[in-house]
mmJSON file of the N, C-alpha and C atoms, coordinates in Angstrom:
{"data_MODEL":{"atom_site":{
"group_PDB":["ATOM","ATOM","ATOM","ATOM","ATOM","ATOM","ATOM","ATOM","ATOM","ATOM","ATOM","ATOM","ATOM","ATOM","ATOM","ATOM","ATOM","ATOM","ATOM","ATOM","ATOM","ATOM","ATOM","ATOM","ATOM","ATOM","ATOM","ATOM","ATOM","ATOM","ATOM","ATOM","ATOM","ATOM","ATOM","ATOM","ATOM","ATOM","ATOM","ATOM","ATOM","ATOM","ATOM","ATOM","ATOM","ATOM","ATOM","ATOM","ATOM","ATOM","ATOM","ATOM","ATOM","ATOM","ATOM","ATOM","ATOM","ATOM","ATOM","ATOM","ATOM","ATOM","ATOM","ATOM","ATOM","ATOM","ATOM","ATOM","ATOM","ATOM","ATOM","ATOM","ATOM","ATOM","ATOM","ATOM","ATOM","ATOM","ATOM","ATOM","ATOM","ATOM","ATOM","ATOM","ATOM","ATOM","ATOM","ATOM","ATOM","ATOM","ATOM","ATOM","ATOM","ATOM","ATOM","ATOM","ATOM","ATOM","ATOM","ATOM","ATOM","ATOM","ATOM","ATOM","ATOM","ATOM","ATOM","ATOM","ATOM","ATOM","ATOM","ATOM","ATOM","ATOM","ATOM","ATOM","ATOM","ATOM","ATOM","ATOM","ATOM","ATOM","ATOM","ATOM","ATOM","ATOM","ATOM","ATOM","ATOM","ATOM","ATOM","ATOM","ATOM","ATOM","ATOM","ATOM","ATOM","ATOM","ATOM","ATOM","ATOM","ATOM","ATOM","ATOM","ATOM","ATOM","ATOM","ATOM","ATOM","ATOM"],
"id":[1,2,3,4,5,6,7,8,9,10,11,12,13,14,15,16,17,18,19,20,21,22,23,24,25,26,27,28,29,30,31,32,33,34,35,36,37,38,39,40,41,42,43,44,45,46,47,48,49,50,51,52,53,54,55,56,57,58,59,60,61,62,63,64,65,66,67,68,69,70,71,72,73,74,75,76,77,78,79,80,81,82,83,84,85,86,87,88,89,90,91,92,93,94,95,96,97,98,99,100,101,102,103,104,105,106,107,108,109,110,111,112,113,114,115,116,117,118,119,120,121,122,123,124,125,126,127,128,129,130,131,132,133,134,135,136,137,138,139,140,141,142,143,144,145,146,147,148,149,150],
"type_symbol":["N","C","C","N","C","C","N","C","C","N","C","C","N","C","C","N","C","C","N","C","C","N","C","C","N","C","C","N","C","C","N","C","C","N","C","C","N","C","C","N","C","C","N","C","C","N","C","C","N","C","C","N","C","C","N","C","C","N","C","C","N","C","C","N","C","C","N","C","C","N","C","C","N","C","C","N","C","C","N","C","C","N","C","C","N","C","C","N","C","C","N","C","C","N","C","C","N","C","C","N","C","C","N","C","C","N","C","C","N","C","C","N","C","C","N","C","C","N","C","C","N","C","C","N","C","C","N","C","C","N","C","C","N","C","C","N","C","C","N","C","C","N","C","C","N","C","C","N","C","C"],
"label_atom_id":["N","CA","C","N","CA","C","N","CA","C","N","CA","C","N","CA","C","N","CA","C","N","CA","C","N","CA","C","N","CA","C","N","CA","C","N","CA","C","N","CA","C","N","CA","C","N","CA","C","N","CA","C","N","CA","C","N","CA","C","N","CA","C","N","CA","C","N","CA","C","N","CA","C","N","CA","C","N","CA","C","N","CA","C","N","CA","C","N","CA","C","N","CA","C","N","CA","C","N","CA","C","N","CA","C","N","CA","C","N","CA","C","N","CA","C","N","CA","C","N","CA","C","N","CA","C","N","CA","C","N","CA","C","N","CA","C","N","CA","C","N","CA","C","N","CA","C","N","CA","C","N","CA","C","N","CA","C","N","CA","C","N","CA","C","N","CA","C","N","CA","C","N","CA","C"],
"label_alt_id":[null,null,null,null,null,null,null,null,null,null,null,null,null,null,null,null,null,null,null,null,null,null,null,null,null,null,null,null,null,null,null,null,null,null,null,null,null,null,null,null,null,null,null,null,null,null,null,null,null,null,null,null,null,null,null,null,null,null,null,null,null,null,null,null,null,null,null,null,null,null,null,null,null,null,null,null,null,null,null,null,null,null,null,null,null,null,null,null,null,null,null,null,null,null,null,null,null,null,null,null,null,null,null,null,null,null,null,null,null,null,null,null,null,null,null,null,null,null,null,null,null,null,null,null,null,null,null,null,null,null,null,null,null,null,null,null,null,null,null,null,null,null,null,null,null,null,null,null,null,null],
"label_comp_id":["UNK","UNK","UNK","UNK","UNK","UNK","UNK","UNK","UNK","UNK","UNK","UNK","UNK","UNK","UNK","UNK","UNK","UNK","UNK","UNK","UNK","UNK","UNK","UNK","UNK","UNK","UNK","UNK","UNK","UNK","UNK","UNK","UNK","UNK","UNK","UNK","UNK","UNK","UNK","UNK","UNK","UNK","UNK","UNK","UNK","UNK","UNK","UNK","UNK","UNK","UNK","UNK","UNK","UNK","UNK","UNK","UNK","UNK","UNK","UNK","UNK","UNK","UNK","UNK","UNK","UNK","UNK","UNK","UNK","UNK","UNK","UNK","UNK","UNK","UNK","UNK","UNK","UNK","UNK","UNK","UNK","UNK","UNK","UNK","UNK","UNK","UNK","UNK","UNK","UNK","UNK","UNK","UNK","UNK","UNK","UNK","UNK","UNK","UNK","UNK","UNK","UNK","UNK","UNK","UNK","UNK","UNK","UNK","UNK","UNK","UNK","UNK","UNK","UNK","UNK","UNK","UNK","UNK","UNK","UNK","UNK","UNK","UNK","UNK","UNK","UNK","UNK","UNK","UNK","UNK","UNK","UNK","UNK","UNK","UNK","UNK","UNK","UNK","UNK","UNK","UNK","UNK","UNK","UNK","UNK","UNK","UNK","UNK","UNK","UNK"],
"label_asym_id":["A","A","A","A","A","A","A","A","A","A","A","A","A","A","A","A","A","A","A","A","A","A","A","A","A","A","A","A","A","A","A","A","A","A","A","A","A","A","A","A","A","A","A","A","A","A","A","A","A","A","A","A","A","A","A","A","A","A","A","A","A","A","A","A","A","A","A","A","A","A","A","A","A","A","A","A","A","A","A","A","A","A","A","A","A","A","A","A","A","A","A","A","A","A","A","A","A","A","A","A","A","A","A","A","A","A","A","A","A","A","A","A","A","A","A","A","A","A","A","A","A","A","A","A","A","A","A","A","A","A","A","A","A","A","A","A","A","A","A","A","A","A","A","A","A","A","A","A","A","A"],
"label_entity_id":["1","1","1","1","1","1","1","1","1","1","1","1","1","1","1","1","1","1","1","1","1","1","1","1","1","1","1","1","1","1","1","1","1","1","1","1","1","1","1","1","1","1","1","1","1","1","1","1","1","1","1","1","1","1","1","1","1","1","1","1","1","1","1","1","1","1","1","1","1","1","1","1","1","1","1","1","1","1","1","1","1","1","1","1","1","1","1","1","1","1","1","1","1","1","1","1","1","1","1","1","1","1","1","1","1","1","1","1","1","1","1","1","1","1","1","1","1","1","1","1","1","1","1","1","1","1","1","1","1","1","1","1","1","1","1","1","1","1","1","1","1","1","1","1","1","1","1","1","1","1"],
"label_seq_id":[1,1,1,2,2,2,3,3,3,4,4,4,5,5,5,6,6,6,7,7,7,8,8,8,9,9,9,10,10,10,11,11,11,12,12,12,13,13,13,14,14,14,15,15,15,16,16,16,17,17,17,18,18,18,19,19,19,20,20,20,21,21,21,22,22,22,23,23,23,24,24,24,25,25,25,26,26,26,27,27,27,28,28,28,29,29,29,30,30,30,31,31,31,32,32,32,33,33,33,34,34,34,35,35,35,36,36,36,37,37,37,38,38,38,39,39,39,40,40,40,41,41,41,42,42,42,43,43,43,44,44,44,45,45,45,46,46,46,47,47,47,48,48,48,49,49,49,50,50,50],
"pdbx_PDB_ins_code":[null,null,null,null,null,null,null,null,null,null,null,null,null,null,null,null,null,null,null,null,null,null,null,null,null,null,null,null,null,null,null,null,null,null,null,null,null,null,null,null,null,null,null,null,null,null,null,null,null,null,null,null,null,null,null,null,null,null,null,null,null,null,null,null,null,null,null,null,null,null,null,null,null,null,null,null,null,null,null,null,null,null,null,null,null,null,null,null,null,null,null,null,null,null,null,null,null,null,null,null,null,null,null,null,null,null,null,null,null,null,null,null,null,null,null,null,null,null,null,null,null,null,null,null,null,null,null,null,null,null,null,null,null,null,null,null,null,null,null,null,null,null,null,null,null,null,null,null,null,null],
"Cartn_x":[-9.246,-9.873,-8.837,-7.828,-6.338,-5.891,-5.948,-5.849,-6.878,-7.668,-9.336,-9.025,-8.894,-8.126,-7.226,-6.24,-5.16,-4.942,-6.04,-6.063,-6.75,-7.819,-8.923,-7.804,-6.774,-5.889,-5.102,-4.818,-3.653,-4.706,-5.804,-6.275,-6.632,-6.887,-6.912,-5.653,-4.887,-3.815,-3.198,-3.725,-3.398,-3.551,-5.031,-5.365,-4.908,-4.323,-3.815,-2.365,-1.776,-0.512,-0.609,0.726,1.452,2.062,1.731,2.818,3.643,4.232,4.99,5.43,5.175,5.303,6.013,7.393,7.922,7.465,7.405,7.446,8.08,8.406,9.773,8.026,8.604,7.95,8.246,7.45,7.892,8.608,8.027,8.241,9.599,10.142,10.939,12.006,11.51,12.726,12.753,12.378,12.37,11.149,12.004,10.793,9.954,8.712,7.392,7.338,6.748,6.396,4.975,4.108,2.625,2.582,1.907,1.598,0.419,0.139,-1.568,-1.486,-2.73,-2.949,-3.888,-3.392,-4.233,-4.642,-5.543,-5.721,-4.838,-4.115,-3.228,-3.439,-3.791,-4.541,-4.419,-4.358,-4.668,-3.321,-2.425,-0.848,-0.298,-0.177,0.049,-0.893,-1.869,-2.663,-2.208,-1.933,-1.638,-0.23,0.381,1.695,1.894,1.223,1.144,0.441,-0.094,-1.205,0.436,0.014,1.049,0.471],
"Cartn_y":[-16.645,-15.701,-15.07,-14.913,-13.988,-14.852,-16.495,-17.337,-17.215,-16.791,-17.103,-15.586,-14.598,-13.783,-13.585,-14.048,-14.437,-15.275,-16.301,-17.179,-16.567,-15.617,-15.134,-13.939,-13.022,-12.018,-13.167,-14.443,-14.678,-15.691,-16.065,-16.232,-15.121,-14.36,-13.137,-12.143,-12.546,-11.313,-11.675,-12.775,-12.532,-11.401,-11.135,-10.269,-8.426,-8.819,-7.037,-6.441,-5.694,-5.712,-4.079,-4.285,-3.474,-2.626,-1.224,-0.263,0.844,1.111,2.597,3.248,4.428,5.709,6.559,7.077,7.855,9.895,10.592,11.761,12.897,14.069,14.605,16.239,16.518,17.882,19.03,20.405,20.994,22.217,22.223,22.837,23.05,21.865,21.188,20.54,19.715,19.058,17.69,17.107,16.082,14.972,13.76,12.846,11.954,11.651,11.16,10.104,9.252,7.811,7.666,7.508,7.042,5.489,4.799,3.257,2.876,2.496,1.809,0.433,-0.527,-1.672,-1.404,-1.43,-1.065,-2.796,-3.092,-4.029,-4.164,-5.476,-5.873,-5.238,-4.872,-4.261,-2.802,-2.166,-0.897,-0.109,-0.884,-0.588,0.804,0.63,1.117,2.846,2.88,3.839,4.403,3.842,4.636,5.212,4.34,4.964,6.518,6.545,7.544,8.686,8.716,10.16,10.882,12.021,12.957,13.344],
"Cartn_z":[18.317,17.422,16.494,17.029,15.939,14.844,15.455,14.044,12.904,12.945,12.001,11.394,12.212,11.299,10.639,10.877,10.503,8.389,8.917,7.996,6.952,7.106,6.346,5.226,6.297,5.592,4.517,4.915,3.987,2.496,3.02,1.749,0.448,1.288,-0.106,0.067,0.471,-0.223,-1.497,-1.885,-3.555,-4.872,-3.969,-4.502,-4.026,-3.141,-3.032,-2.93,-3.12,-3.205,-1.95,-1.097,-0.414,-0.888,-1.066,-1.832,-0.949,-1.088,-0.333,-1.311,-1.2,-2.335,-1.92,-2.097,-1.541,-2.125,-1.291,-1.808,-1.287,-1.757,-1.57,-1.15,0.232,0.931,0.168,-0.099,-1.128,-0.278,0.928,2.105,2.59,3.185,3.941,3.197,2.077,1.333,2.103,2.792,3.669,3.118,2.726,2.34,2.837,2.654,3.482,2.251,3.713,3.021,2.95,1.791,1.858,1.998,2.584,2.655,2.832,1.383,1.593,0.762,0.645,0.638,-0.468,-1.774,-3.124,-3.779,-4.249,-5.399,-6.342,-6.866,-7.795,-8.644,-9.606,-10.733,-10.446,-9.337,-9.886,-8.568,-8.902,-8.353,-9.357,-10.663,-11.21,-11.669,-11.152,-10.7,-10.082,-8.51,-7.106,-7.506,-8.146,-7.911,-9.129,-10.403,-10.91,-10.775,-9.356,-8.381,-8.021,-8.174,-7.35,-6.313],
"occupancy":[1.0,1.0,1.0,1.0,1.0,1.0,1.0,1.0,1.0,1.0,1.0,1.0,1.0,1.0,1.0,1.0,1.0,1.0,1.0,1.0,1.0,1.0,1.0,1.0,1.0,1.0,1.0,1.0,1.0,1.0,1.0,1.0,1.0,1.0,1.0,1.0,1.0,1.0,1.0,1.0,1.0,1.0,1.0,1.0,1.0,1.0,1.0,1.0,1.0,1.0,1.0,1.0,1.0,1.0,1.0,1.0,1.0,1.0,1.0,1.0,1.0,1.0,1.0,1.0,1.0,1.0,1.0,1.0,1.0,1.0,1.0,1.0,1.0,1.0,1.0,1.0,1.0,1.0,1.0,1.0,1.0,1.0,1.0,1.0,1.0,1.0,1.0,1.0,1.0,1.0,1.0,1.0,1.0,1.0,1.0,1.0,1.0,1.0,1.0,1.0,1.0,1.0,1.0,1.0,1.0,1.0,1.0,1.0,1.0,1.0,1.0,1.0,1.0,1.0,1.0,1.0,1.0,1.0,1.0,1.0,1.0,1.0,1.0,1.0,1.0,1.0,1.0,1.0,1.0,1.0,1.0,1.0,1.0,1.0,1.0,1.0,1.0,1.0,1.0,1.0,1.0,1.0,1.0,1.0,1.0,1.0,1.0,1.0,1.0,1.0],
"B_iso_or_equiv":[0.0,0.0,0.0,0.0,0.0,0.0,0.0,0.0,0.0,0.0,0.0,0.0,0.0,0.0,0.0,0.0,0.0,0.0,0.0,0.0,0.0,0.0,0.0,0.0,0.0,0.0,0.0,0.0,0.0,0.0,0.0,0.0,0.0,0.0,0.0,0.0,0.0,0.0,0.0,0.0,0.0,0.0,0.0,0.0,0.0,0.0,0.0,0.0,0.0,0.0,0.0,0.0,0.0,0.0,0.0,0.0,0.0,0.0,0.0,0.0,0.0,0.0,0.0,0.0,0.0,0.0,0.0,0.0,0.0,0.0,0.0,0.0,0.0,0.0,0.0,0.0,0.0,0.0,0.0,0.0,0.0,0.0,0.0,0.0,0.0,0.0,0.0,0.0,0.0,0.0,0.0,0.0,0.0,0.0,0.0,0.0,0.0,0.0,0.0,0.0,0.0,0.0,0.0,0.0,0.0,0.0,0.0,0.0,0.0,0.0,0.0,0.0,0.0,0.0,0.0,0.0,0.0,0.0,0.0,0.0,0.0,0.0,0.0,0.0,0.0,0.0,0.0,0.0,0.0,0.0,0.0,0.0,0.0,0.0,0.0,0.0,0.0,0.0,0.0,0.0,0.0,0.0,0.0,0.0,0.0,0.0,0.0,0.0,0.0,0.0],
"pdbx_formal_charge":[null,null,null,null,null,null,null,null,null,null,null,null,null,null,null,null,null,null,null,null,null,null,null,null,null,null,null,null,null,null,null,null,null,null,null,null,null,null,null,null,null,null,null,null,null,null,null,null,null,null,null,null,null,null,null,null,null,null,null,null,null,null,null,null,null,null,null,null,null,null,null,null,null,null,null,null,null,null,null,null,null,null,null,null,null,null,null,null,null,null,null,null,null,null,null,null,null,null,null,null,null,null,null,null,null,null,null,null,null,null,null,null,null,null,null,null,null,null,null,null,null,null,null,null,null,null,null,null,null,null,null,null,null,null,null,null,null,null,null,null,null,null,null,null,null,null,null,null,null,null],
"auth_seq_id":[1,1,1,2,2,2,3,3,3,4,4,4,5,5,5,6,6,6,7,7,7,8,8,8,9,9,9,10,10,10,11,11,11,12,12,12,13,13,13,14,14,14,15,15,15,16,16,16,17,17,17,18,18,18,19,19,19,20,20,20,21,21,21,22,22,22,23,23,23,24,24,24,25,25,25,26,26,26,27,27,27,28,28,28,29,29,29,30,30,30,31,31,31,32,32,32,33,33,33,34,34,34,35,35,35,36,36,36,37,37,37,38,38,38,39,39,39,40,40,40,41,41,41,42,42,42,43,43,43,44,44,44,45,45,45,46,46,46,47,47,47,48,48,48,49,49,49,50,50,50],
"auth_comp_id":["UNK","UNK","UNK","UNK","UNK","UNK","UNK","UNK","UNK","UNK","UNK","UNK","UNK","UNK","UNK","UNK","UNK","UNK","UNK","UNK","UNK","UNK","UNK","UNK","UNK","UNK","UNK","UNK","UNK","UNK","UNK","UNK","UNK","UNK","UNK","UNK","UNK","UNK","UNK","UNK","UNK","UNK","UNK","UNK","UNK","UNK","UNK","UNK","UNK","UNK","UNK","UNK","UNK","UNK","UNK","UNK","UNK","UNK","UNK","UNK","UNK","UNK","UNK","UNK","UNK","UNK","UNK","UNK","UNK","UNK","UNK","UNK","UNK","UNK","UNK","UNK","UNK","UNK","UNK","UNK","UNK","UNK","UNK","UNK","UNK","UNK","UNK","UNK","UNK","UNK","UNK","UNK","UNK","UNK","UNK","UNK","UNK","UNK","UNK","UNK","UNK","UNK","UNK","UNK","UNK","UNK","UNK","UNK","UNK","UNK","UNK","UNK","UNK","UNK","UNK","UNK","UNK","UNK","UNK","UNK","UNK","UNK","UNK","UNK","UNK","UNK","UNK","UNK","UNK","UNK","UNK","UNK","UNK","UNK","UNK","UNK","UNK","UNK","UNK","UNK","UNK","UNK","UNK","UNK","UNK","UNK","UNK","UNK","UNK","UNK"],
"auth_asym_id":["A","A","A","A","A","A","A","A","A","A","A","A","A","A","A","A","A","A","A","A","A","A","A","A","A","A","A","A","A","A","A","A","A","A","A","A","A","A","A","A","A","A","A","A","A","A","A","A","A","A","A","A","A","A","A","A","A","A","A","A","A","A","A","A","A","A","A","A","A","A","A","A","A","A","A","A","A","A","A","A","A","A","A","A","A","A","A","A","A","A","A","A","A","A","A","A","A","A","A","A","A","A","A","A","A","A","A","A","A","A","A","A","A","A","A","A","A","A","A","A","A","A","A","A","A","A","A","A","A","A","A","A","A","A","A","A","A","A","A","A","A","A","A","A","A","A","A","A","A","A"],
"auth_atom_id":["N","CA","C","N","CA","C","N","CA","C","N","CA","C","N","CA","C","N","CA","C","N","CA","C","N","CA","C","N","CA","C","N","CA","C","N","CA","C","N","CA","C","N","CA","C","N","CA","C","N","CA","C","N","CA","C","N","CA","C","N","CA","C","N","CA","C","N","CA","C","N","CA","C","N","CA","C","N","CA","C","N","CA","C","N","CA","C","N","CA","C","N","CA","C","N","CA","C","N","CA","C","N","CA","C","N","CA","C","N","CA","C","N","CA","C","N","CA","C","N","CA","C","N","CA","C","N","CA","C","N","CA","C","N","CA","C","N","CA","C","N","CA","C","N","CA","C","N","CA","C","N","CA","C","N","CA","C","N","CA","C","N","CA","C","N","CA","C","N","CA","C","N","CA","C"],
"pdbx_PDB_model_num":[1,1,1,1,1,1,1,1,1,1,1,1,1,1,1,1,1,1,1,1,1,1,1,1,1,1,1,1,1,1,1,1,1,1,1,1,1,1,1,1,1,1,1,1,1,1,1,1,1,1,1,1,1,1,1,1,1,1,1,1,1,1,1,1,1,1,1,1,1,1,1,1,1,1,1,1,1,1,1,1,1,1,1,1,1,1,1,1,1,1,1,1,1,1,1,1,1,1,1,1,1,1,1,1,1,1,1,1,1,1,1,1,1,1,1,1,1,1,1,1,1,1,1,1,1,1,1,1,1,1,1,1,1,1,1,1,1,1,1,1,1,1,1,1,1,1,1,1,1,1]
}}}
């Protein structure tokens, strides 16, 4: 069953891209990592949200 999943994630990850966004605590000063799984296309979106 983990192969069939497996196979199904790597046919469409063409279509999505992996991002990590770093951001700086306003608190603390200590930086946090966001990591989400956005659509090719709208990379450039996620990354310009504060």
């Amino acid at each position: 069953m983990a192969k069939k999943v497996v196979a199904s994630l790597q046919s469409s990850s063409k279509d999505f891209a992996q991002v990590i966004k770093m951001t700086k605590s306003p608190k603390t000063g200590a930086y946090t990592f966001k990591e989400s799984i956005v659509p090719s296309d709208k990379v450039k979106e996620f990354l310009a949200k504060k």
